[in-house]
C-alpha positions as CSV (number, residue, x, y, z in Angstrom):
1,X,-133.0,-62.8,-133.0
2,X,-132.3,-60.1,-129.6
3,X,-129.2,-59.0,-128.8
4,X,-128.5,-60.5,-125.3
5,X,-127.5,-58.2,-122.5
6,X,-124.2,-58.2,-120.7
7,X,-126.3,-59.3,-117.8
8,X,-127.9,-62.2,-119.8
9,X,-124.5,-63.5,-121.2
10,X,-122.4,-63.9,-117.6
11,X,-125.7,-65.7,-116.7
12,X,-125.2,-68.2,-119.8
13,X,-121.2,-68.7,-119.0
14,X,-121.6,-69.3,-115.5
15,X,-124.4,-71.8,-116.4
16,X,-121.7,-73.0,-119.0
17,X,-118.9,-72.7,-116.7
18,X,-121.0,-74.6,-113.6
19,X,-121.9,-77.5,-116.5
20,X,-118.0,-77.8,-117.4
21,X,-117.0,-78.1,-114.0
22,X,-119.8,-80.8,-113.0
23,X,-118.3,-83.0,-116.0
24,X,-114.9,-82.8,-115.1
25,X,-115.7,-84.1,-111.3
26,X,-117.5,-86.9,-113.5
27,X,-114.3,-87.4,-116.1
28,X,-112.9,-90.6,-115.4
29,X,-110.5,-90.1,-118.6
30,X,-107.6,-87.8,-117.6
31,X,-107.4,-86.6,-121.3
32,X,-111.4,-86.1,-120.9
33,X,-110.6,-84.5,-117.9
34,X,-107.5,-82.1,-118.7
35,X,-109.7,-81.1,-121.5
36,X,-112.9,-80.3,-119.4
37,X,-110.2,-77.6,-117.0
38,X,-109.0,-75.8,-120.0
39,X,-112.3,-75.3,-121.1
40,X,-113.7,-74.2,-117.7
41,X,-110.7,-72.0,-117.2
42,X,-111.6,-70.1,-120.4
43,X,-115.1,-69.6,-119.6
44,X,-113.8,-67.9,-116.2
45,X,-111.8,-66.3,-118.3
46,X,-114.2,-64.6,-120.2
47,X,-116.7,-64.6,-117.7
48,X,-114.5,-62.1,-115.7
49,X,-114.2,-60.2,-118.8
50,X,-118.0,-59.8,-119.1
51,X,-117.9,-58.7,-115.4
52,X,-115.8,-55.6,-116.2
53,X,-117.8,-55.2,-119.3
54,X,-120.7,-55.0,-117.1
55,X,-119.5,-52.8,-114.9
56,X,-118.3,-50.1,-117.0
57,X,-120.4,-50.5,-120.6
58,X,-123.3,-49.1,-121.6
59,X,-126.6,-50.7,-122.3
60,X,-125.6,-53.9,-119.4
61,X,-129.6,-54.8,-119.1
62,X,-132.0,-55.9,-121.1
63,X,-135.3,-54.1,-120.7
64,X,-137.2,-56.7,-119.4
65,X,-134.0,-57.2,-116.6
66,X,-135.0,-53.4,-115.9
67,X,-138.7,-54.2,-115.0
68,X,-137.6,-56.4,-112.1
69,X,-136.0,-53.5,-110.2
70,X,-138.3,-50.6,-108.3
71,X,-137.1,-47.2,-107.3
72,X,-134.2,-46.0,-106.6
73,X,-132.3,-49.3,-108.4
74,X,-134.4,-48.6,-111.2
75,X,-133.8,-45.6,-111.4
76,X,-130.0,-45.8,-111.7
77,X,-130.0,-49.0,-113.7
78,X,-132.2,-47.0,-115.9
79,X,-129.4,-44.3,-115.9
80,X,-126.9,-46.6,-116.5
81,X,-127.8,-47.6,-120.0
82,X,-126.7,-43.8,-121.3
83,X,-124.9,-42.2,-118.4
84,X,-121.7,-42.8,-116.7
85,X,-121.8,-42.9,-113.0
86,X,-120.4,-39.8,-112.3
87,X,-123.4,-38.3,-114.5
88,X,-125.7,-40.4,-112.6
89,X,-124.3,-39.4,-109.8
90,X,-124.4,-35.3,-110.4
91,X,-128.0,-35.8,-111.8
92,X,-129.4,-37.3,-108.7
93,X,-127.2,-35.6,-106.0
94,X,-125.9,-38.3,-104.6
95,X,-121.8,-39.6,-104.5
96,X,-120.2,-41.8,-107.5
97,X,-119.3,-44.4,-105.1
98,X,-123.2,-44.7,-103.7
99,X,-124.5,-44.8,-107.2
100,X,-122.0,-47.5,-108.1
101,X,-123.4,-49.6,-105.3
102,X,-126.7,-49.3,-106.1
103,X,-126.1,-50.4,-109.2
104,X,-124.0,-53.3,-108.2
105,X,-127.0,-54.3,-105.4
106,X,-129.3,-53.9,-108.8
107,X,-127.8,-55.9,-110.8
108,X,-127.3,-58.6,-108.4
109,X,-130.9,-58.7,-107.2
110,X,-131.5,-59.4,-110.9
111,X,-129.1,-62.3,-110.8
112,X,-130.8,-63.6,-107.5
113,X,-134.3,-63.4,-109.1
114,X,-132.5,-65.2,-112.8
115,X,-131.3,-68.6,-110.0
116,X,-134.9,-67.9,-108.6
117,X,-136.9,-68.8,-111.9
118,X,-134.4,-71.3,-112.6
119,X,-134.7,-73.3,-109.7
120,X,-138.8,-72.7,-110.0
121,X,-138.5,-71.3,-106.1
122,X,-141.1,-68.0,-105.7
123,X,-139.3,-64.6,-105.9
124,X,-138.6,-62.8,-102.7
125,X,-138.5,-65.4,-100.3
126,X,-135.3,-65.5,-98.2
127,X,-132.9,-68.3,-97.8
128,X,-134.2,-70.5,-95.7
129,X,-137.5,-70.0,-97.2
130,X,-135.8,-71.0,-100.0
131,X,-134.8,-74.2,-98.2
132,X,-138.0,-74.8,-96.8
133,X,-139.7,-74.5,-100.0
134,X,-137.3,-77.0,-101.6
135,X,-138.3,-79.2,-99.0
136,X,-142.0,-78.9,-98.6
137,X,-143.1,-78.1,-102.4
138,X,-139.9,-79.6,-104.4
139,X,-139.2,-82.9,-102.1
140,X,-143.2,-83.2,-100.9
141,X,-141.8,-83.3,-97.3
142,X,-143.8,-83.2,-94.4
143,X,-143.6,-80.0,-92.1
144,X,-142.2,-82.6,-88.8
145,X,-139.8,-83.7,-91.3
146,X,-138.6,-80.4,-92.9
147,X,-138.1,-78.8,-89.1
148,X,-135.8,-82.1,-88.8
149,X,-134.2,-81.5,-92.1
150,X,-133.4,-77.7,-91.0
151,X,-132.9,-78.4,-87.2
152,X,-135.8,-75.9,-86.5
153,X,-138.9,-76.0,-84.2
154,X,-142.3,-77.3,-86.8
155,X,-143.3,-73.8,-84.9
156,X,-141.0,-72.1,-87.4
157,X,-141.5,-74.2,-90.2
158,X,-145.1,-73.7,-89.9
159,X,-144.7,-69.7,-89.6
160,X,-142.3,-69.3,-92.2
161,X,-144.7,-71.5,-94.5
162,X,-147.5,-68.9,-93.7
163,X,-145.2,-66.2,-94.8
164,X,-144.1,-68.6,-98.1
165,X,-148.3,-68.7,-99.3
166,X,-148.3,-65.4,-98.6
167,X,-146.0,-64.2,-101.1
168,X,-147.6,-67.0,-103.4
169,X,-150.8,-67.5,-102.9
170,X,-150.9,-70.3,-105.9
171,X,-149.1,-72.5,-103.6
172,X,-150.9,-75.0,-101.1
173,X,-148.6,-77.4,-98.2
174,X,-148.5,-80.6,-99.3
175,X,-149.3,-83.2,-96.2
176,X,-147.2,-86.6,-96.1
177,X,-150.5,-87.9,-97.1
178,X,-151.1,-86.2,-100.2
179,X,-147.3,-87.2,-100.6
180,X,-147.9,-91.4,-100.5
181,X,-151.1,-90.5,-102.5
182,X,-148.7,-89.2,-105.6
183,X,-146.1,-92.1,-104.9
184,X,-149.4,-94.3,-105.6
């Protein structure tokens, strides 16, 4: 069995944490529900313990986290897993504070891309891509009724769909009549 990486364990608690909280709004016990708090008040608990432990242990990532990252992120992520940041820092010529934040903007692009695969939404896209694509490839909307959805022009929609294939050229639009076809 691998060892999971700080990164990899916050991502299970706050998956654990978001599960014990969606229970308790459903609780209609009090006991049920008092319980359901105390145990979603330790998981915060510990997940903001895993937050410092991220930010100032070594070996954070786990190597395939690493491969998501390109330049200069990888490179002090990379760094990170041996070096503190003020060696980082000396190493590279650059200030403690600015390789703190690059790290910090690392590891949360990895935690963006983690919600990505979980949600099955392309990598990359931005949020109202993300909206969009929830719409038009998740919900089988049509493009008139996404650009009512979103309050948009179908111009827009249309555009921004382009842009969607483009970064994932598996996908295809689904029309409102491929859409009554599958409810068929």
């Amino acid at each position: 069995m691998s060892r999971l990486s700080w990164s990899e364990m916050i991502g299970q608690y706050k998956d654990d944490a978001d599960a014990l909280q969606h229970a308790r709004t459903k609780a209609e016990d009090t006991a049920d529900w008092e319980i359901l708090g105390s145990m979603f008040a330790s998981t915060r608990t510990v997940l903001k313990e895993l937050h410092k432990k991220m930010r100032f242990d070594w070996e954070t990532l786990s190597e395939s986290e690493l491969q998501l990252l390109f330049g200069r992120q990888r490179e002090v992520a990379t760094l990170r897993q041996k070096y503190s940041y003020k060696d980082i820092a000396e190493a590279l010529t650059l200030t403690v504070p600015a390789v703190y934040n690059i790290y910090r903007q690392a590891v949360q692009k990895i935690w963006k891309i983690r919600e990505q695969r979980q949600q099955n939404t392309p990598i990359g896209l931005s949020p109202q891509q993300q909206k969009l694509y929830r719409l038009c490839y998740s919900e089988l909307r049509t493009a008139d009724e996404a650009a009512a959805t979103l309050g948009t022009s179908i111009q827009v929609v249309h555009k921004q769909l382009r842009r969607i294939r483009e970064k994932d050229k598996t996908m295809k639009f689904h029309s409102g009549a491929e859409r009554v076809q599958k409810q068929n």
